[in-house]
PDB file of N, CA, C and O in Angstrom, chain B, residues numbered from 101:
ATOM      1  N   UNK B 101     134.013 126.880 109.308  1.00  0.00           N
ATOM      2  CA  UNK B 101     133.339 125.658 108.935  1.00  0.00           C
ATOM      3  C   UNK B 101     132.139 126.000 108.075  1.00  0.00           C
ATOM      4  O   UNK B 101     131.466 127.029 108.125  1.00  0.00           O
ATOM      5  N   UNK B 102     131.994 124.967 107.287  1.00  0.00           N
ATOM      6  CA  UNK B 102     130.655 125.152 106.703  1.00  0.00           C
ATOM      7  C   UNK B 102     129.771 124.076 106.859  1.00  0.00           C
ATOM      8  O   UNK B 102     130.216 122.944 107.049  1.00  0.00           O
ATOM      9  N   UNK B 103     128.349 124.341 106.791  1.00  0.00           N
ATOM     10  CA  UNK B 103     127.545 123.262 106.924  1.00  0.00           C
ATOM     11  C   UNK B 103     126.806 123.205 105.207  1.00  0.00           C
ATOM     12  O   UNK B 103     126.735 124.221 104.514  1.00  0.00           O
ATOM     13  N   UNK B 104     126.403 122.092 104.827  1.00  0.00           N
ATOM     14  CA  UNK B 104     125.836 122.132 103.179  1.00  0.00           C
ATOM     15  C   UNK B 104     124.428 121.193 103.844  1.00  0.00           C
ATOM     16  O   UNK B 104     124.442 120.158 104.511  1.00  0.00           O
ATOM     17  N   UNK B 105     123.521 121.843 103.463  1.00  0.00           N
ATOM     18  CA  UNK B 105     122.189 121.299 104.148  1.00  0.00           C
ATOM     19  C   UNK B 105     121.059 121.063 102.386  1.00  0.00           C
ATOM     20  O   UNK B 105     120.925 122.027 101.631  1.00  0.00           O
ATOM     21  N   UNK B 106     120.448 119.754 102.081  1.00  0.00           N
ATOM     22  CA  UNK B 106     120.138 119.619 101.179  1.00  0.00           C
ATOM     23  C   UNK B 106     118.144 119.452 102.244  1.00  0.00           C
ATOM     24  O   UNK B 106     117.975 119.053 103.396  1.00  0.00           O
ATOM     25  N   UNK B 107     117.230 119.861 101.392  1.00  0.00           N
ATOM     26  CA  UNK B 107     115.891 119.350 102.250  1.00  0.00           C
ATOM     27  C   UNK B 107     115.181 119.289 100.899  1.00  0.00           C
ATOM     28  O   UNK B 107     115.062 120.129 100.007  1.00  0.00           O
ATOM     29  N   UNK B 108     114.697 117.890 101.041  1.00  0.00           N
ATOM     30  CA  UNK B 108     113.690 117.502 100.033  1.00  0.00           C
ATOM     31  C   UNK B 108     112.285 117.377 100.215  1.00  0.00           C
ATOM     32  O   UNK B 108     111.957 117.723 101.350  1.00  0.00           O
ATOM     33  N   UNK B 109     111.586 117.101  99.684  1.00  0.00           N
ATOM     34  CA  UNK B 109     109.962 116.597 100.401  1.00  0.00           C
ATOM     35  C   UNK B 109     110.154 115.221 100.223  1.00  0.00           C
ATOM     36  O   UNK B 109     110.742 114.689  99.281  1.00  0.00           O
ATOM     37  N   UNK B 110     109.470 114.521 101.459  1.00  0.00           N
ATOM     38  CA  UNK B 110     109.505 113.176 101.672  1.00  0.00           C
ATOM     39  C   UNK B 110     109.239 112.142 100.184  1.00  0.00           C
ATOM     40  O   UNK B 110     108.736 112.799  99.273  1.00  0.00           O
ATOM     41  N   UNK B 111     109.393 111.279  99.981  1.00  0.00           N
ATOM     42  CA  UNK B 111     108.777 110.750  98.787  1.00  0.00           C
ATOM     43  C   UNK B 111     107.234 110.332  98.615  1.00  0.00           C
ATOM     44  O   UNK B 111     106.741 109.945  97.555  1.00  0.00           O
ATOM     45  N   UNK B 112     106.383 110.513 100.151  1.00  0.00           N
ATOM     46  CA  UNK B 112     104.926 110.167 100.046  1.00  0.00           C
ATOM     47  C   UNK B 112     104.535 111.448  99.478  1.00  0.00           C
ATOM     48  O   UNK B 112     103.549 111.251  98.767  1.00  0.00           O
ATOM     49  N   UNK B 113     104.939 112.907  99.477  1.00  0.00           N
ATOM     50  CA  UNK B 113     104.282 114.298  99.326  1.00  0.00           C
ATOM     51  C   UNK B 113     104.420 114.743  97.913  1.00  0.00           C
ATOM     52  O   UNK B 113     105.417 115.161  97.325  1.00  0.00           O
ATOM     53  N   UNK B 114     103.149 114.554  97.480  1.00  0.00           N
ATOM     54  CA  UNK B 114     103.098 115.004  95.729  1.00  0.00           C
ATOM     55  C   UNK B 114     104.191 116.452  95.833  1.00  0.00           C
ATOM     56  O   UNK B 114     104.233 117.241  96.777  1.00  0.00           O
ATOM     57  N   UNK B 115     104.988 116.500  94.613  1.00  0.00           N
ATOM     58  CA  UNK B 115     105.575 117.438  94.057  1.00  0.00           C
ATOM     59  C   UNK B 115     105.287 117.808  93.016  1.00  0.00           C
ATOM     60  O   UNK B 115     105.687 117.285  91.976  1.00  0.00           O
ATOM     61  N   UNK B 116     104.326 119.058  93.105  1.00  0.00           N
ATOM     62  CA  UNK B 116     103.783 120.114  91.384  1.00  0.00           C
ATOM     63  C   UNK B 116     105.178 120.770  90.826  1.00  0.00           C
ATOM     64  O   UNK B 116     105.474 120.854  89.634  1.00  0.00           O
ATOM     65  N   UNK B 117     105.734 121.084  91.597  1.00  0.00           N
ATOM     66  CA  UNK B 117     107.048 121.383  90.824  1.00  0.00           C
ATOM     67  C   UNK B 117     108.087 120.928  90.378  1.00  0.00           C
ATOM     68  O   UNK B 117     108.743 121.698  89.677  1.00  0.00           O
ATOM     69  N   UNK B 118     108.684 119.390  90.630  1.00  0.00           N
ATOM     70  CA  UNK B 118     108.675 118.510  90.094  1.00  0.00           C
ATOM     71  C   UNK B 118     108.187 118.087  88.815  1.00  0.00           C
ATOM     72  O   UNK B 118     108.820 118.124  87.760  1.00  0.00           O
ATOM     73  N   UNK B 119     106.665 117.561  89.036  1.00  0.00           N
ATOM     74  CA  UNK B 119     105.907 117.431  87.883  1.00  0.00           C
ATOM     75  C   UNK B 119     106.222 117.959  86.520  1.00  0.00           C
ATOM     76  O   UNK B 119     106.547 117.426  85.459  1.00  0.00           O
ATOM     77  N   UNK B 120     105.942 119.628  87.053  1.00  0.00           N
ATOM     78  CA  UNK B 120     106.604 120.654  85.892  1.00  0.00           C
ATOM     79  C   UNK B 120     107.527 120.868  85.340  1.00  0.00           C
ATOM     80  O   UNK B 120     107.635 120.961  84.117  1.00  0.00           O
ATOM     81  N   UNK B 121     108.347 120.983  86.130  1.00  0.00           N
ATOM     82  CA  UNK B 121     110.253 120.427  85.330  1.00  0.00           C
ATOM     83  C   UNK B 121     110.123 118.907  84.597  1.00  0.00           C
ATOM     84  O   UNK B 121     110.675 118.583  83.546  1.00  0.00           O
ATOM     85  N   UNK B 122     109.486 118.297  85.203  1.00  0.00           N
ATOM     86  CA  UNK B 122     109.440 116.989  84.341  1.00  0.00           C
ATOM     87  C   UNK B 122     108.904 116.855  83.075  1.00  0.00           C
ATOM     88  O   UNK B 122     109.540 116.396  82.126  1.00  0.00           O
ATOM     89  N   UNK B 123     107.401 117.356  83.004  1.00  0.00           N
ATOM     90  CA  UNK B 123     107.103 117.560  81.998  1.00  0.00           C
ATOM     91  C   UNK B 123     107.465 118.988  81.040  1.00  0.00           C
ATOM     92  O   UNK B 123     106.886 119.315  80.003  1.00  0.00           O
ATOM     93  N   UNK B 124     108.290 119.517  81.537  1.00  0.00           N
ATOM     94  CA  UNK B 124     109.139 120.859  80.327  1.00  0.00           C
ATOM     95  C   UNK B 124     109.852 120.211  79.724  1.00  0.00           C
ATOM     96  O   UNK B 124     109.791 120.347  78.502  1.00  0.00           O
ATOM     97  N   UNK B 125     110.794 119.269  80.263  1.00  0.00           N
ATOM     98  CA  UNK B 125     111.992 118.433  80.201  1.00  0.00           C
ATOM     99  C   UNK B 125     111.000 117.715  79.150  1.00  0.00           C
ATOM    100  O   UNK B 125     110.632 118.492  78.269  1.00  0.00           O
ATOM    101  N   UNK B 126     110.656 116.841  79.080  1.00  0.00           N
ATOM    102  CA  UNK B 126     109.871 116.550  77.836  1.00  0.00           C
ATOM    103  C   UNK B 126     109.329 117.394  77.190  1.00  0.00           C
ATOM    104  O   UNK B 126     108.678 116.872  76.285  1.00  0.00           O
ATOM    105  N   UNK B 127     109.261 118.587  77.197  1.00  0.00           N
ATOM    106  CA  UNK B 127     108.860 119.351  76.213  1.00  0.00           C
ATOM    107  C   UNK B 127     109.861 119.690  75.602  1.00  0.00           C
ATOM    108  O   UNK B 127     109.780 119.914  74.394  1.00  0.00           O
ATOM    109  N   UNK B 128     110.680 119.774  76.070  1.00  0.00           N
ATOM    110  CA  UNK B 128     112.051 120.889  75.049  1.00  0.00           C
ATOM    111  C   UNK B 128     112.767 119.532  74.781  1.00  0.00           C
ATOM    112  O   UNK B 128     113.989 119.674  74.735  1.00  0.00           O
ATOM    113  N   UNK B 129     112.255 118.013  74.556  1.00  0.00           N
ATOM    114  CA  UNK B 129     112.944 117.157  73.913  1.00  0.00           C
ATOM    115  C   UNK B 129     114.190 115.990  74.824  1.00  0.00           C
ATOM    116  O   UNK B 129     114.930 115.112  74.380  1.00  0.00           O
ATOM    117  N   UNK B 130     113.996 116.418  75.997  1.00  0.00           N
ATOM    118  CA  UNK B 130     114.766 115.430  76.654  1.00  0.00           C
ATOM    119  C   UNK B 130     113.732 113.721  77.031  1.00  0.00           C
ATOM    120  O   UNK B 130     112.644 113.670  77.605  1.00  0.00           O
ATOM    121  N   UNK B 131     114.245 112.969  76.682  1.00  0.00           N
ATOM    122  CA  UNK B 131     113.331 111.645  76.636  1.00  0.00           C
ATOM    123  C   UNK B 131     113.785 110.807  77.740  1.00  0.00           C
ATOM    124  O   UNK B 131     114.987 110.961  77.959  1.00  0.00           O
ATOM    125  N   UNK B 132     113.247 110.031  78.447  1.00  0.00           N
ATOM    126  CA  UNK B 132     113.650 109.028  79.451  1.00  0.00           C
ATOM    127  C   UNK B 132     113.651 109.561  81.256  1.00  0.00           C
ATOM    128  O   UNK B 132     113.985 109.040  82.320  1.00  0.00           O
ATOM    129  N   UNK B 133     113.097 110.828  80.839  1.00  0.00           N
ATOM    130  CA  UNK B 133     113.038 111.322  82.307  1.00  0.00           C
ATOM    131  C   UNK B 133     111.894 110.432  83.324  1.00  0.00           C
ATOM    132  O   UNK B 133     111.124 110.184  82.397  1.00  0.00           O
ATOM    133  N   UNK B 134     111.406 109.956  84.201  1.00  0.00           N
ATOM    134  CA  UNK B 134     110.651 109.139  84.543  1.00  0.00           C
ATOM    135  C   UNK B 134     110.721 109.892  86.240  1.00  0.00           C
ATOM    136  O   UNK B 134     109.913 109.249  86.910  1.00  0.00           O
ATOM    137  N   UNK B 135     111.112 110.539  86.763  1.00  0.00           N
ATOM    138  CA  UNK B 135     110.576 111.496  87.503  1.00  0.00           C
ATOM    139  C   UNK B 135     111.781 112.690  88.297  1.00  0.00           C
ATOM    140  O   UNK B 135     112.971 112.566  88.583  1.00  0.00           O
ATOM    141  N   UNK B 136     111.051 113.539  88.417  1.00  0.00           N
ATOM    142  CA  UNK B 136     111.648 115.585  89.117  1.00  0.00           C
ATOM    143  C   UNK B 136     111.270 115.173  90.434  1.00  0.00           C
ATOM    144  O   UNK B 136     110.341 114.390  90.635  1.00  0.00           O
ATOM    145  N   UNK B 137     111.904 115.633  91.250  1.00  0.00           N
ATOM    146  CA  UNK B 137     111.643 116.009  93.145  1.00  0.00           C
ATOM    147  C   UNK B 137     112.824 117.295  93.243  1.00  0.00           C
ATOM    148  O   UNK B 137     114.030 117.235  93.003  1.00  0.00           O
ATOM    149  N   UNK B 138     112.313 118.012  93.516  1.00  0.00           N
ATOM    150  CA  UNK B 138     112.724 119.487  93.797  1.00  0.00           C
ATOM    151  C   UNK B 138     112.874 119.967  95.362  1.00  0.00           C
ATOM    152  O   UNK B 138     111.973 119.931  96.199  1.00  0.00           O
ATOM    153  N   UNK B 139     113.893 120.313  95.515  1.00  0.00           N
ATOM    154  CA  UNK B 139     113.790 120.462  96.803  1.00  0.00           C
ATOM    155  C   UNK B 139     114.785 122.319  97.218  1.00  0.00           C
ATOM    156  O   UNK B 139     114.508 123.370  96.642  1.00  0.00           O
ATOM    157  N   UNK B 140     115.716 122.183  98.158  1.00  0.00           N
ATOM    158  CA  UNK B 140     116.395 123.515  98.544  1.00  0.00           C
ATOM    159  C   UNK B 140     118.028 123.054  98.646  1.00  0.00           C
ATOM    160  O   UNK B 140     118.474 121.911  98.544  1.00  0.00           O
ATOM    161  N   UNK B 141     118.580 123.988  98.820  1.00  0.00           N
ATOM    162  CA  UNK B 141     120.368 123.429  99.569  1.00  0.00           C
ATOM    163  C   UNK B 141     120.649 124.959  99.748  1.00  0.00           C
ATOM    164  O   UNK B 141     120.469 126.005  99.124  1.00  0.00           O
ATOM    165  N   UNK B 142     121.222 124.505 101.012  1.00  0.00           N
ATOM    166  CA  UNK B 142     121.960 125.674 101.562  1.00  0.00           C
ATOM    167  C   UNK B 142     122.975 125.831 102.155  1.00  0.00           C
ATOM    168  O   UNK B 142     123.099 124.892 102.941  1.00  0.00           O
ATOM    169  N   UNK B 143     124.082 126.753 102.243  1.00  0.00           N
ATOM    170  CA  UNK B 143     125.334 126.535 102.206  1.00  0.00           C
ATOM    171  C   UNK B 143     125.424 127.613 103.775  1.00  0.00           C
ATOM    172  O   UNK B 143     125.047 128.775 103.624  1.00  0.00           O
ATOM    173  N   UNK B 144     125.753 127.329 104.730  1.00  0.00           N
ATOM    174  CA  UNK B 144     126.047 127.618 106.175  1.00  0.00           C
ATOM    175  C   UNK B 144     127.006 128.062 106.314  1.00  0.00           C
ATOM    176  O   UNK B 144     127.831 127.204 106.000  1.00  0.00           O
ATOM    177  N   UNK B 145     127.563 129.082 106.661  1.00  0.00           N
ATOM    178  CA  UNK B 145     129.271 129.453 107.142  1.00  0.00           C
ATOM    179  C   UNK B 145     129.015 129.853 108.853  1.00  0.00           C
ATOM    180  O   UNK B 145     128.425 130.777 109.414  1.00  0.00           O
ATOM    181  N   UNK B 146     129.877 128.502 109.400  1.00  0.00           N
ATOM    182  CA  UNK B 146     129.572 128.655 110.702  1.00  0.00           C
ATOM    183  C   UNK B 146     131.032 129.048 111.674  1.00  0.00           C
ATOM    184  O   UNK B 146     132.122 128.874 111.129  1.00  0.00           O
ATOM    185  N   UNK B 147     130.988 129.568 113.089  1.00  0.00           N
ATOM    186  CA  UNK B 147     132.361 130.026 113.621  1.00  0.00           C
ATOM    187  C   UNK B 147     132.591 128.805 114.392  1.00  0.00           C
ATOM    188  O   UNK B 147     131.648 128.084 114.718  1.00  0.00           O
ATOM    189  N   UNK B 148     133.590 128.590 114.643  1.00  0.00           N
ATOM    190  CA  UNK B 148     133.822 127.165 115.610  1.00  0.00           C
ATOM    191  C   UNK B 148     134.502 126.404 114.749  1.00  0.00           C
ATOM    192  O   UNK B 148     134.643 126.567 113.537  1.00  0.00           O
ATOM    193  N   UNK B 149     135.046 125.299 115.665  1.00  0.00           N
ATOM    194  CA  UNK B 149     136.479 124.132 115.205  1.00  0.00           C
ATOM    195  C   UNK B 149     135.851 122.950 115.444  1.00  0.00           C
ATOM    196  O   UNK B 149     136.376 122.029 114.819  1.00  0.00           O
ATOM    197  N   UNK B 150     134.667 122.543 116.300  1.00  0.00           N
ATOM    198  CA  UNK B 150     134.219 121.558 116.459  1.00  0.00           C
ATOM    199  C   UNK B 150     133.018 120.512 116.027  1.00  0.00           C
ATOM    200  O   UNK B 150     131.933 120.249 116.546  1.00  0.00           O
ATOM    201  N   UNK B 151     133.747 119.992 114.751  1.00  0.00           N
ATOM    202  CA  UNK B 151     132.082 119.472 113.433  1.00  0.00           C
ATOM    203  C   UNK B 151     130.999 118.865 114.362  1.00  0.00           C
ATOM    204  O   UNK B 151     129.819 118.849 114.009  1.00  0.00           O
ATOM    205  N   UNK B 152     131.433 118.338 115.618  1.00  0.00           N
ATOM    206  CA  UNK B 152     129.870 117.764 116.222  1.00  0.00           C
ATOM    207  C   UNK B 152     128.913 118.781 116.269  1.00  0.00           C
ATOM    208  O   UNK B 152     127.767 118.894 115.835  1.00  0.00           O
ATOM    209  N   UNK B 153     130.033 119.830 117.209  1.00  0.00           N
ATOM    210  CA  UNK B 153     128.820 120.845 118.174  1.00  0.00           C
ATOM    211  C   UNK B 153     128.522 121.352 116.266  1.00  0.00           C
ATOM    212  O   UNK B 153     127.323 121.560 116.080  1.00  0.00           O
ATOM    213  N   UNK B 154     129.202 121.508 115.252  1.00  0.00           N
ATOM    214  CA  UNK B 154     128.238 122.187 114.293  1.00  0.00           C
ATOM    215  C   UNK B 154     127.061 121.758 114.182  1.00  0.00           C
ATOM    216  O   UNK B 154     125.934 122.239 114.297  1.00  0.00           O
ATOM    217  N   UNK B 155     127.661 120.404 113.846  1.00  0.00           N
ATOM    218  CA  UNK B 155     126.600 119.566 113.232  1.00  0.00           C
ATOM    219  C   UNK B 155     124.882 119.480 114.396  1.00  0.00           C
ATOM    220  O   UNK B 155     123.817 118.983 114.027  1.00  0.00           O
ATOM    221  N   UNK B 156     125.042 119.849 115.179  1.00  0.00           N
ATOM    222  CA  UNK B 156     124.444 119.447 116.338  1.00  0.00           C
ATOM    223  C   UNK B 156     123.673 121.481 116.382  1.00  0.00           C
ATOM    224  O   UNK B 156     122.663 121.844 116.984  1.00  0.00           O
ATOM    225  N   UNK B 157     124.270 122.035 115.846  1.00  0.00           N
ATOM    226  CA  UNK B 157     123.801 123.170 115.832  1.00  0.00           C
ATOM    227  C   UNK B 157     122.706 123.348 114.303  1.00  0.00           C
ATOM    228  O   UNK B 157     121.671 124.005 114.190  1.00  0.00           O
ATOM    229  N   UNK B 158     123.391 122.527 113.323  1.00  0.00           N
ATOM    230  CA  UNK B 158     122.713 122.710 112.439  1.00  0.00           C
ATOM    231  C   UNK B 158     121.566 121.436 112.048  1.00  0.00           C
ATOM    232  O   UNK B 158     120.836 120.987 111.164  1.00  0.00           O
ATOM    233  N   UNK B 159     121.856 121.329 112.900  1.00  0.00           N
ATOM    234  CA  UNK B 159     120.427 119.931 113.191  1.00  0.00           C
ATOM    235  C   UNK B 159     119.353 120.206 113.749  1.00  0.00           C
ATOM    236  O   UNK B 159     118.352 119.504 113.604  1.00  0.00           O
ATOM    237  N   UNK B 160     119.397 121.611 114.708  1.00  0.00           N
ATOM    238  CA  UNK B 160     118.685 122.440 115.562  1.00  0.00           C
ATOM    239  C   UNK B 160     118.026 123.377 114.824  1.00  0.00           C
ATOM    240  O   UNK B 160     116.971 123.851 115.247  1.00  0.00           O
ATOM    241  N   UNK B 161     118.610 123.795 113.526  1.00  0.00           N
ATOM    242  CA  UNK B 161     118.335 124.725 112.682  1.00  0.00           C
ATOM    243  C   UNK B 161     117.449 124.078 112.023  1.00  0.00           C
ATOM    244  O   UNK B 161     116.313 124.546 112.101  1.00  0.00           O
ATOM    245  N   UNK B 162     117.574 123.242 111.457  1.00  0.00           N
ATOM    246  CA  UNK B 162     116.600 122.596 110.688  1.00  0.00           C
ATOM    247  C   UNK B 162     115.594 122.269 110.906  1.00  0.00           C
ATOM    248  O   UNK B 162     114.575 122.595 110.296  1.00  0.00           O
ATOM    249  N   UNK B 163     115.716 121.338 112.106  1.00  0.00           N
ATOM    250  CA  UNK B 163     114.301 121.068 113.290  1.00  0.00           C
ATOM    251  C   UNK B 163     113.488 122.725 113.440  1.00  0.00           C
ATOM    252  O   UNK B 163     112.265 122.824 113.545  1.00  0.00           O
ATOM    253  N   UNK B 164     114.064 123.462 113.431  1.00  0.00           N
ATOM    254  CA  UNK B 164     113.387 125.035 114.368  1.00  0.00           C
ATOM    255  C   UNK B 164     112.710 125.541 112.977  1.00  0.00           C
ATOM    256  O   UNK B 164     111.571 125.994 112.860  1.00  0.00           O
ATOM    257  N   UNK B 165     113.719 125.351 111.907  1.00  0.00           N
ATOM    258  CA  UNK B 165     113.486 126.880 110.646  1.00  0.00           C
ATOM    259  C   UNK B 165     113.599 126.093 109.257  1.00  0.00           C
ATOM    260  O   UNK B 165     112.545 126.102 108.621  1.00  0.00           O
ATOM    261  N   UNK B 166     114.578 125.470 108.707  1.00  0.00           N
ATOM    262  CA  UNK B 166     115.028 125.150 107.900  1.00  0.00           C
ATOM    263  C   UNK B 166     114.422 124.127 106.978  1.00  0.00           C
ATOM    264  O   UNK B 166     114.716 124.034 105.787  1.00  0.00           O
ATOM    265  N   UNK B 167     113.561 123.371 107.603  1.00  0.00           N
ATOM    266  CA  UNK B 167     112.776 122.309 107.090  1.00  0.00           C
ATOM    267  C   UNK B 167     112.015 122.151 107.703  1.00  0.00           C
ATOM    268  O   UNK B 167     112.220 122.338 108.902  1.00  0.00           O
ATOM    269  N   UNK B 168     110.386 121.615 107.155  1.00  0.00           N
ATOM    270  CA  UNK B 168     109.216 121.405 107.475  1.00  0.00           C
ATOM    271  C   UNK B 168     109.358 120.051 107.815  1.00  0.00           C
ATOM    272  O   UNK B 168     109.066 119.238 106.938  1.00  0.00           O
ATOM    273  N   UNK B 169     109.766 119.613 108.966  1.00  0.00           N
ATOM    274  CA  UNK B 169     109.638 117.617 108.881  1.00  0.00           C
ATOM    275  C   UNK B 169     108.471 116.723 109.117  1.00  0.00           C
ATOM    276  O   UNK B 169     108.432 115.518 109.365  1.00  0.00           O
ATOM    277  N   UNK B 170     107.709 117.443 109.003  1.00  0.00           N
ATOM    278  CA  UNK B 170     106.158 116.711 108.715  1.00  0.00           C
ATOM    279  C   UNK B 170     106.301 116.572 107.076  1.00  0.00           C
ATOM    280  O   UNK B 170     105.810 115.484 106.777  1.00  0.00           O
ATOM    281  N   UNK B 171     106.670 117.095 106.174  1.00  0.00           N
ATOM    282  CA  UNK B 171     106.256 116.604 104.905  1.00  0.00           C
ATOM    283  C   UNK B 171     108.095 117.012 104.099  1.00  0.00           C
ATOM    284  O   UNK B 171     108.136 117.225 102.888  1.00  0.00           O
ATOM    285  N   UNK B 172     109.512 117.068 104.997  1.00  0.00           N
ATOM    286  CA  UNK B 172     110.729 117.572 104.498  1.00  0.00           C
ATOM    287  C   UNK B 172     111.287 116.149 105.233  1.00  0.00           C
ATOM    288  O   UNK B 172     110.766 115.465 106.114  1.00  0.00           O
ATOM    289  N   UNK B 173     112.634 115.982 104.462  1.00  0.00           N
ATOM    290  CA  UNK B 173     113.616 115.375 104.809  1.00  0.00           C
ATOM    291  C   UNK B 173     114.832 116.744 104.903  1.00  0.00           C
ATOM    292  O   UNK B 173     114.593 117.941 104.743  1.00  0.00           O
ATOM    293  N   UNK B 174     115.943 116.198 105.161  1.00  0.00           N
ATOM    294  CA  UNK B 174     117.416 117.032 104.991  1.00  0.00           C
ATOM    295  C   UNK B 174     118.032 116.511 105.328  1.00  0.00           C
ATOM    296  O   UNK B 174     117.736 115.691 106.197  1.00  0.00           O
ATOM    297  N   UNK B 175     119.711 116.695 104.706  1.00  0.00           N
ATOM    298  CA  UNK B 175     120.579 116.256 104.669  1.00  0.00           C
ATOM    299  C   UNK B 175     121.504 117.320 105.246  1.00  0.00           C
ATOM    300  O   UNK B 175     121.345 118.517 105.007  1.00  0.00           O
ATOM    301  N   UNK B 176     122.670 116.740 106.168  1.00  0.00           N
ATOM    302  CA  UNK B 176     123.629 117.904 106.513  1.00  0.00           C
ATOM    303  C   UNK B 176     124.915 117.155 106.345  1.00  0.00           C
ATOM    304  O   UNK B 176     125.140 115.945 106.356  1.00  0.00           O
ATOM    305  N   UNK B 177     125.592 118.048 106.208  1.00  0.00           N
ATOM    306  CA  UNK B 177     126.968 117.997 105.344  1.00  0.00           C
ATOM    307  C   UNK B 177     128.075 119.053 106.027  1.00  0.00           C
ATOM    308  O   UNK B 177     128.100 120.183 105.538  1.00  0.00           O
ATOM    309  N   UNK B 178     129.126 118.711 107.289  1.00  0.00           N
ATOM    310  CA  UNK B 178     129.852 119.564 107.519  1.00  0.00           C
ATOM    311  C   UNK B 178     131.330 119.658 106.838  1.00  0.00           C
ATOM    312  O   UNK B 178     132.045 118.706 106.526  1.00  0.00           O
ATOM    313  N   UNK B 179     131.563 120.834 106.710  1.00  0.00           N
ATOM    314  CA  UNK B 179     133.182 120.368 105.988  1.00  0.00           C
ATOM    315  C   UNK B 179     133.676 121.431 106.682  1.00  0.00           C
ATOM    316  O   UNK B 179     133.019 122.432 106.967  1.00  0.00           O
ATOM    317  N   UNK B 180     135.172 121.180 107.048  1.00  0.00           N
ATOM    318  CA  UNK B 180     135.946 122.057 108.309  1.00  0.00           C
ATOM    319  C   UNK B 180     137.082 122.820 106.388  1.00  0.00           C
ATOM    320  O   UNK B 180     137.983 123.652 106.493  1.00  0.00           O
TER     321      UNK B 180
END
């Protein structure tokens, strides 16, 4: 199984790196960009047949290591 885990910063938490891709992106000529949020994704290869207990494992991961949820969101994504 795999788990696909996306973690963003919330939309209240300024993003400088963001910002910066945004404004490069207007620099090297791309027009209409109106905003960057940058975040992580990570791709899980887990042992087991059962997407709850994954999912339920990699929900644990995230809470513990994987994301800051004071200022992170994430997304999890199992595929058998």
């Amino acid at each position: 199984m795999k788990a696909k885990v996306h973690v963003t910063l919330k939309t209240a938490v300024l993003d400088p790196q963001g910002k910066a891709v945004q404004h490069a992106l207007g620099a090297l000529g791309f027009q209409g960009v109106k905003g960057v949020r940058q975040g992580k994704y990570l791709e899980i290869d887990l042992e087991g047949t059962d997407p709850a207990q994954a999912r339920a494992d990699v929900e644990a991961m995230c809470q513990t290591l994987l994301a800051n949820t004071v200022i992170e969101n994430y997304a999890i994504d199992v595929v058998e």
